[in-house]
Each structure stands twice: as C-alpha cells, then as structure tokens.
C-alpha positions in Angstrom: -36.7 2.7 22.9 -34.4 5.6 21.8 -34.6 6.8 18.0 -32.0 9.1 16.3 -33.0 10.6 13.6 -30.1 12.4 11.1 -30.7 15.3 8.9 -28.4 14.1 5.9 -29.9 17.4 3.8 -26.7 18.8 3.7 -24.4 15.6 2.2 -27.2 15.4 -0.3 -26.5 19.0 -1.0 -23.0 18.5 -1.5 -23.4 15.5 -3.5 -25.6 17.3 -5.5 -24.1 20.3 -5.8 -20.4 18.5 -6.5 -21.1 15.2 -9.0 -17.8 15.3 -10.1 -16.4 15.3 -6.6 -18.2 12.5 -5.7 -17.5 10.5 -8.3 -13.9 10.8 -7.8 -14.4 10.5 -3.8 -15.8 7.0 -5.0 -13.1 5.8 -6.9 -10.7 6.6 -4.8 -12.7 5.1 -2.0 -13.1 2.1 -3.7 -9.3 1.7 -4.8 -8.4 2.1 -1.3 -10.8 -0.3 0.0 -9.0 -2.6 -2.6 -5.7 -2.6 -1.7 -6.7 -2.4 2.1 -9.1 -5.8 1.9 -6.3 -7.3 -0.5 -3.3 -7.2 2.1 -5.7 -8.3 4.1 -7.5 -11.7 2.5 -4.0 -12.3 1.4 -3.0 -12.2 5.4 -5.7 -14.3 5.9 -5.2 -17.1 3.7 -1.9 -16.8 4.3 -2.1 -17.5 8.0 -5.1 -19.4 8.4 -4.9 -22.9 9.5 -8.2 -23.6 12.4 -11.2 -24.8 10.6 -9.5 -25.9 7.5 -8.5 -29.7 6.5 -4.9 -30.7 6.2 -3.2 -31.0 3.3 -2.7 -34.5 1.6 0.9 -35.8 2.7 1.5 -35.7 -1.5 0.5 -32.2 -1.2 2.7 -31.3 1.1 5.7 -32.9 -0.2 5.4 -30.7 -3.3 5.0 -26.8 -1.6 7.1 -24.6 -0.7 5.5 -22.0 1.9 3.8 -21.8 5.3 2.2 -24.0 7.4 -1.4 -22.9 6.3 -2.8 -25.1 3.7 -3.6 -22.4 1.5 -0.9 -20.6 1.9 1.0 -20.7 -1.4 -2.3 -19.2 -3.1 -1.9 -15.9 -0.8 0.5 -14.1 -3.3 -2.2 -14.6 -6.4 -4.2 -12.4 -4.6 -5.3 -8.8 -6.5 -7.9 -6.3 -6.7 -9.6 -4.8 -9.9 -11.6 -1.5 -10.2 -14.0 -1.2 -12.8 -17.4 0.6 -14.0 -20.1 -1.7 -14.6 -23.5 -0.6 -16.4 -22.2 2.5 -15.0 -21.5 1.6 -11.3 -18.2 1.9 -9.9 -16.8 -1.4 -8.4 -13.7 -3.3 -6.8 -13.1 -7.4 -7.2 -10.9 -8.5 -4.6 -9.8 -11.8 -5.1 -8.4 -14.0 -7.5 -9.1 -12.5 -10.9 -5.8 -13.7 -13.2 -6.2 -16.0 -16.1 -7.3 -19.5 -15.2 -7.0 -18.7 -11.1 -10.6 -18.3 -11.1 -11.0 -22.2 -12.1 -8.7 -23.1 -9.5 -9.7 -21.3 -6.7 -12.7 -22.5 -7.3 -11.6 -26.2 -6.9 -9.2 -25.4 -3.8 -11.9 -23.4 -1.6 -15.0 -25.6 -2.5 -13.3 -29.4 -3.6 -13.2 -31.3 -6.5 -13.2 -34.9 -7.3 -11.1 -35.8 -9.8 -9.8 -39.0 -12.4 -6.7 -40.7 -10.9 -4.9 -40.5 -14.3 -1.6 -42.4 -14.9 -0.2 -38.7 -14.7 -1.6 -38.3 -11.5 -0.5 -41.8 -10.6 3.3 -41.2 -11.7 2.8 -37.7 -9.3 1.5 -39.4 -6.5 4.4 -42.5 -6.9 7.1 -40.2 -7.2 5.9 -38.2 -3.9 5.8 -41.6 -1.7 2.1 -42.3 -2.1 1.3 -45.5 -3.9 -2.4 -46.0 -5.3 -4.0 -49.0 -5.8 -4.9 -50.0 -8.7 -8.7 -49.9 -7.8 -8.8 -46.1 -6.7 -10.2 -44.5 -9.8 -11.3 -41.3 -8.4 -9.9 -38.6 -5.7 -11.2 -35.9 -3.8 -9.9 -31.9 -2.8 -11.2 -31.2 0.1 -13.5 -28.3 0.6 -11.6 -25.5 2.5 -13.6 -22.6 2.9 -11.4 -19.6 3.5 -12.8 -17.4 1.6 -16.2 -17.6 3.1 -14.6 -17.2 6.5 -12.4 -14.1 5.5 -15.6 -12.3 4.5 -17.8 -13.6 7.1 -15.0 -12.0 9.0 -14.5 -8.5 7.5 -18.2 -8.0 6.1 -19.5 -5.4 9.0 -16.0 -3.4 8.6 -15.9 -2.9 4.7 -19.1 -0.6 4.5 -17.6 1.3 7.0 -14.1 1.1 6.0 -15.8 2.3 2.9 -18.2 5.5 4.1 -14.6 6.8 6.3 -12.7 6.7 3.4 -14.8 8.2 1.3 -15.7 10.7 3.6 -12.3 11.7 4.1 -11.6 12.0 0.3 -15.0 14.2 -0.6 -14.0 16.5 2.1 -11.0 16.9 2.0 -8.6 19.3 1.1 -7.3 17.0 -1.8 -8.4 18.7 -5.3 -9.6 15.8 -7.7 -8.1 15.8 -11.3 -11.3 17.3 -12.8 -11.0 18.7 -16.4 -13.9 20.2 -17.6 
C-alpha cells in the first residue's frame, strides 16, 4: 500500500491571501466549463443513436435533422452561470422557456391522450389509429443520463485545470476595489 500525502498549505495561502482572485478564477472556471460541456452534450445528443429507441415512423416523417433520434433537440442546448445562496454555479442543459417540460417528456417518456388533434397528425403522416387506441406512449430515451454518466470523472477535473490556470495566471482579473 503506497500513501501520498500533499501539502496544499500553500494554495490555502493563496486563496486566502487573494479572495478576489479566486472568486474570479471560479467564474471563469465555471463559464468555461459551460461552454466546454455544452458543445459537448449538444455533440452528444446530436450523434447518439446505440442504446436509444427508434423514432415512431410519424415522428420521423415530421423532422428535419440527423439520423439520431434526438437529434433536432441538440441546438436548444445552453449553459447558465449564476450565484446561488452565494455559490457560484453553471446549468448546462436545456434551460429556455417551456424546454424544461419537454425535455423532460423526450428523455424519460410520456403517455399521452390520442386527441382528435393528435389523430388528424398521425392521419395526415400515414399512420391510421384505430378508433379503440385512446392512449400513446414516448418512449424513454435516456441521453442525458448517458452523456453524464459519460463525462462525470472529467468535469471535476476539467474544472480544478481550468481554474488552476486562470488563478495563476498571468491574466489580471477586472477587480475594482
């Protein structure tokens, strides 16, 4: 059995010694960590076709886009810093008005009324329903439990470089005092 011990006095020095610095080091850190993990999950969903159901034939009459069955979502994707009860964070994901809702529905399934409107959609696509089908099902397609699963061991460290290379660098932070 091997044990390393590290002597991380000094960082807690400089943290210390520089809060302002470090605060800044952490946003920055965090924004780049956004955009980074955003191109990325958007890659992802984009692309990602193994382990996922097919699309319904009516579904895929309707798209425009790639072969993945999520793919037409892909572009939706965003990041969002923000301080919460005075922590700095990042959202990545799907954070516009109403996406939440449907991402929801898309990545986890949904059963659903088959309404005359959804009737009239389905008829017009090719597929007829019978009269007896009353309800319908989304699939569950879990992308975004795979894209983290994924990336999870990578963003801390993604992180601790980037932040690392911001607090001590040669880059002077915006700081008015």
């Amino acid at each position: 059995m091997m044990m390393v011990k590290i002597d991380d006095l000094q960082l807690r020095q400089f943290l210390k010694n520089s809060p302002k610095r470090a605060k800044w080091a952490v946003k920055e850190s965090f924004l780049m960590a956004g955009g980074h993990y955003r191109a990325r999950l958007r890659a992802f969903v984009e692309s990602q076709i193994a382990g996922l159901v097919k699309l319904h034939p009516v579904t895929e009459k309707g798209r425009k886009g790639g072969a993945a069955p999520l793919h037409n979502i892909g572009k939706w994707v965003s990041f969002k810093y923000g301080i919460r009860e005075r922590m700095q964070t990042v959202r990545i994901g799907w954070i516009g008005k109403g996406q939440q809702a449907m991402i929801r529905k898309l990545f986890y399934g949904k059963r659903f009324r088959a309404t005359p409107k959804i009737r009239a959609l389905f008829h017009y696509r090719g597929v007829h329903l019978k009269k007896t089908t009353k309800m319908l099902e989304a699939p569950k397609r879990p992308a975004l439990d795979m894209f983290f699963k994924k990336e999870e061991r990578g963003m801390l460290k993604y992180f601790e470089k980037r932040f690392f290379e911001k607090f001590f660098g040669n880059q002077r932070p915006d700081i008015r005092i």
